[in-house]
RODO-2510 file (C-alpha; in nm, 4 decimals, decimal comma):
residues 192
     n   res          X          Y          Z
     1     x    -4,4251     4,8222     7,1444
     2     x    -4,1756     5,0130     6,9905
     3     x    -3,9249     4,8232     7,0611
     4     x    -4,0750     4,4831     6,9708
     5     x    -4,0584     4,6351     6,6438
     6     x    -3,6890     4,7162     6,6549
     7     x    -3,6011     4,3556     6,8079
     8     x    -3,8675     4,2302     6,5655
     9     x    -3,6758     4,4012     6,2662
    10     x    -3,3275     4,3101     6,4129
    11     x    -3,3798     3,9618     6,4089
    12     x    -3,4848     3,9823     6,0384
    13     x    -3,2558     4,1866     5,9192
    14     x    -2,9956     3,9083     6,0975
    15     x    -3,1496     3,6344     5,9366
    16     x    -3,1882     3,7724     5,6070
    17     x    -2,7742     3,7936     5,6239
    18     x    -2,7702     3,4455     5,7476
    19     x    -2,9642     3,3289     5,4970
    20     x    -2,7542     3,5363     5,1945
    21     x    -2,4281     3,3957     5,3371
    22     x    -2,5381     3,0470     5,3661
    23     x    -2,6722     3,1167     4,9725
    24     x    -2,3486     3,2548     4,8405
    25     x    -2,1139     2,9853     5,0480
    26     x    -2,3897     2,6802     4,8828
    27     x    -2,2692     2,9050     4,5242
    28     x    -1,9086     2,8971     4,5974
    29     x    -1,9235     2,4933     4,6543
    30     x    -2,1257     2,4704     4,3808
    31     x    -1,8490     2,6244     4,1811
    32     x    -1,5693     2,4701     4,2970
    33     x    -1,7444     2,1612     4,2469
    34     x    -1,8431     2,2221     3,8964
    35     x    -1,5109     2,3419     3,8282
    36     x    -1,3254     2,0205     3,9381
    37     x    -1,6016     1,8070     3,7490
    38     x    -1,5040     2,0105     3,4244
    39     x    -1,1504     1,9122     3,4719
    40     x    -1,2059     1,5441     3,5318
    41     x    -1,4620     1,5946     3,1935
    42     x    -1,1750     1,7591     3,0051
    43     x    -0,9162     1,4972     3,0959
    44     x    -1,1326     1,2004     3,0126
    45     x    -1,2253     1,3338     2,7178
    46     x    -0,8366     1,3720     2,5940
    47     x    -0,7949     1,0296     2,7029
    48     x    -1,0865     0,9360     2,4756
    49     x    -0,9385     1,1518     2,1813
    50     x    -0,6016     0,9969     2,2058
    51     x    -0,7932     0,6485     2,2535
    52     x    -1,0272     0,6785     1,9130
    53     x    -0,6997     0,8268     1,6993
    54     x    -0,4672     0,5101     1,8213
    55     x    -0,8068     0,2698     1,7095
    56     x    -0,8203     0,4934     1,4317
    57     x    -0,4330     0,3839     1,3186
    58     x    -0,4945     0,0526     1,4245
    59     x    -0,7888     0,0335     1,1754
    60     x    -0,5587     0,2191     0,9135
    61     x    -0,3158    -0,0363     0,9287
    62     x    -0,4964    -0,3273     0,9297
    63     x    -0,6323    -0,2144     0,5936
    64     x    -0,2947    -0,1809     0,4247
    65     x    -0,1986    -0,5338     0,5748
    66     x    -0,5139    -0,6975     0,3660
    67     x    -0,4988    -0,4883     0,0502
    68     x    -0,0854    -0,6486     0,0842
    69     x    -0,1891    -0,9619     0,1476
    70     x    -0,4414    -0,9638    -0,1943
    71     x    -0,1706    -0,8578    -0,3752
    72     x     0,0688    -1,1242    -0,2697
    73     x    -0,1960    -1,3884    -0,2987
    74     x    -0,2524    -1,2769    -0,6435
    75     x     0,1067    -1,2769    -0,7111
    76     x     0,1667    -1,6121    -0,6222
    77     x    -0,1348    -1,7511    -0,7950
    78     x    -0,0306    -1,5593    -1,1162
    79     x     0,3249    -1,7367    -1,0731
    80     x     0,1526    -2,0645    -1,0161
    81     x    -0,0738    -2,0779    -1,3259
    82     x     0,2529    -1,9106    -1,5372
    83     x     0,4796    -2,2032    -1,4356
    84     x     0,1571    -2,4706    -1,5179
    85     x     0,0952    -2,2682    -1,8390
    86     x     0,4713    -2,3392    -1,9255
    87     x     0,5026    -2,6906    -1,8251
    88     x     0,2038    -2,7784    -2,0432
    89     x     0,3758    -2,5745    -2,3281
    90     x     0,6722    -2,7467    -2,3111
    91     x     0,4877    -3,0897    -2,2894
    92     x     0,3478    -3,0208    -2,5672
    93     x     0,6405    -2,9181    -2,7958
    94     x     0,8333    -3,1908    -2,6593
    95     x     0,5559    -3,4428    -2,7589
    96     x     0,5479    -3,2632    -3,1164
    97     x     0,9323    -3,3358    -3,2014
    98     x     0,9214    -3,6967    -3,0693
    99     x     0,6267    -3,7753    -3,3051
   100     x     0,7785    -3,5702    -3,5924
   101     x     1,1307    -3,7902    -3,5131
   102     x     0,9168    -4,0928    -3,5246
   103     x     0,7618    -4,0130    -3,8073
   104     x     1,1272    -3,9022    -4,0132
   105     x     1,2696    -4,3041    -3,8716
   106     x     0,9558    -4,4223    -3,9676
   107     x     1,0305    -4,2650    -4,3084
   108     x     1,3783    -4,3370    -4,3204
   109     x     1,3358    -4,7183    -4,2030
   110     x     1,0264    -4,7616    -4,4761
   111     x     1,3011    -4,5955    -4,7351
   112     x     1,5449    -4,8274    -4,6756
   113     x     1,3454    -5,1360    -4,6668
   114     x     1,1623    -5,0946    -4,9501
   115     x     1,4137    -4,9250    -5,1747
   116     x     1,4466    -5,2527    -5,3751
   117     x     1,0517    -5,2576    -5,4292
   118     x     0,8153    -5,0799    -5,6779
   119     x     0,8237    -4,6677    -5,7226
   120     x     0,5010    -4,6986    -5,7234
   121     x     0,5299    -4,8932    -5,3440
   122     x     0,7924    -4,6656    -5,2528
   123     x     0,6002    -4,3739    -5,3066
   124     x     0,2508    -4,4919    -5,1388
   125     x     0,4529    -4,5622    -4,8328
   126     x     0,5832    -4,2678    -4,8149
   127     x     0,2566    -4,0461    -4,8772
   128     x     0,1503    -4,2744    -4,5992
   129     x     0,4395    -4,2021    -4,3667
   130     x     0,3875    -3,8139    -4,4580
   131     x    -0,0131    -3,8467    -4,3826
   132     x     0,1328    -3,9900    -4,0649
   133     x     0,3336    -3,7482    -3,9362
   134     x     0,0790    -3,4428    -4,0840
   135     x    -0,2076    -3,6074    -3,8393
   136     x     0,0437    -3,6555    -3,5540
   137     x     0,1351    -3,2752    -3,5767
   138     x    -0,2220    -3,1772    -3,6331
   139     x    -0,3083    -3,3526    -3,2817
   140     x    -0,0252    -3,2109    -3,1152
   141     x    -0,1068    -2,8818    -3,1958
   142     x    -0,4501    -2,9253    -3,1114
   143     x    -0,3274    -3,0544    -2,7386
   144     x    -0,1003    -2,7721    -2,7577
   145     x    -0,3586    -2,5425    -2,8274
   146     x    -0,5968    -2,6961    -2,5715
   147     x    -0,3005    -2,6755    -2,2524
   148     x    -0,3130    -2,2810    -2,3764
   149     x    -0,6289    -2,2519    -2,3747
   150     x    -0,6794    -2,3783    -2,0449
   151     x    -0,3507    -2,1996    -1,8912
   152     x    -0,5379    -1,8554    -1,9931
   153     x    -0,8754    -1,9546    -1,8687
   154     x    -0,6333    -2,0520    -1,5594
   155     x    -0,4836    -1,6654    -1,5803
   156     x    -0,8113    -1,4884    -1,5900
   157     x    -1,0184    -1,7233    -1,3077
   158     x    -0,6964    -1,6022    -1,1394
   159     x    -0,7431    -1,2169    -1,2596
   160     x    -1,0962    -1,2508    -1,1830
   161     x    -1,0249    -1,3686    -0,8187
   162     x    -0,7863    -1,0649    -0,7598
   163     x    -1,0286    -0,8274    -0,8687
   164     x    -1,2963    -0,9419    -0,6256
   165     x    -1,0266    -1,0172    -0,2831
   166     x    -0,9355    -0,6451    -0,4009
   167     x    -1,2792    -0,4997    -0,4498
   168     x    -1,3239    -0,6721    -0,1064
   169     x    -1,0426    -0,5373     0,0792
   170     x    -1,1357    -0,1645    -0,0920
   171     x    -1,4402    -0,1917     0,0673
   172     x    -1,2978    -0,2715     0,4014
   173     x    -1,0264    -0,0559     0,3740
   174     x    -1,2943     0,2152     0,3095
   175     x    -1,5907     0,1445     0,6178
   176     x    -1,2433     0,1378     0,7983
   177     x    -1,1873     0,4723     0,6880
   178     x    -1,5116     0,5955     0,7597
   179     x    -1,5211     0,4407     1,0987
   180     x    -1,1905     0,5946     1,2017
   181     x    -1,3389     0,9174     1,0982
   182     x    -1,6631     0,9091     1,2852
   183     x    -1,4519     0,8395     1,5657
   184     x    -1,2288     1,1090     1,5396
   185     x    -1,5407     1,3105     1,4646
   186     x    -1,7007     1,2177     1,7575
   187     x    -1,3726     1,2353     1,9323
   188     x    -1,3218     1,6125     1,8556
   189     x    -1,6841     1,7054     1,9734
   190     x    -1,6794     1,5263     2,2833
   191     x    -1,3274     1,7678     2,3384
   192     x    -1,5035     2,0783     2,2303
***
């Protein structure tokens, strides 16, 4: 009986150690396993970092490319309406000194044709030919006044246009921001 026991307690004590060495090899795999995912983890997750700050340039750039573009549309559109505004201002002067020409021949022509009449004729006509010539001026400057009026309404619908493409592309220009943040953000704690 006794040495049942003994065999008894030999072949326990043998499988106990089989059992702890099969335990601490399964631990071993386990950690060279682990330690091989952690390195595949770690270099993914640099590959995502460098990924999100390239998107995050990308985004960066695009922004400065619209708030250029705004500014180049406005420029041009400025330019446009400044060359109309001129034309029309130059129309207008240039109408002003034909009809004050045609009014001074007018003058001249009733002067000479006349000269052998009345003063009293003489005179009337030329009141007349003054009237004239006051009206004429009175409606060119009220065209002149009217092209300037609508060149500046021109220059601020222009103005007003900027401000909102710019407000726009501010806005953009800052969710872009933000976005290329919360990626880096999320970039850095994925690396941690």
């Amino acid at each position: 009986m006794k040495g049942e026991i003994g065999s008894k307690l030999r072949e326990g004590q043998t499988r106990q150690n089989a059992a702890k060495i099969d335990a601490e090899t399964k631990v071993i795999s386990l950690q060279r396993a682990g330690e091989s995912d952690k390195e595949g983890i770690k270099v993914r997750t640099e590959v995502k970092v460098f990924e999100n700050k390239r998107e995050a340039e990308v985004a960066e750039a695009n922004s400065e490319l619209a708030r250029k573009k705004a500014a180049w549309a406005k420029a041009a559109q400025v330019a446009e309406v400044e060359a109309a505004k001129a034309v029309a201002l130059r129309e207008a002067e240039l109408q002003g000194e034909v009809e004050r020409m045609n009014a001074l021949t007018t003058t001249e022509k009733l002067k000479a044709e006349f000269l052998s009449k009345a003063s009293v004729q003489y005179e009337t006509k030329v009141q007349e030919a003054n009237w004239e010539l006051y009206k004429k001026q009175k409606e060119a400057e009220a065209v002149l006044f009217e092209k300037k009026a609508e060149a500046e309404a021109q220059i601020a619908l222009a103005d007003a246009t900027f401000y909102a493409r710019k407000q726009t592309a501010e806005a953009e220009l800052y969710a872009k921001k933000k976005e290329a943040e919360g990626i880096m953000t999320l970039g850095q704690a994925q690396g941690v």
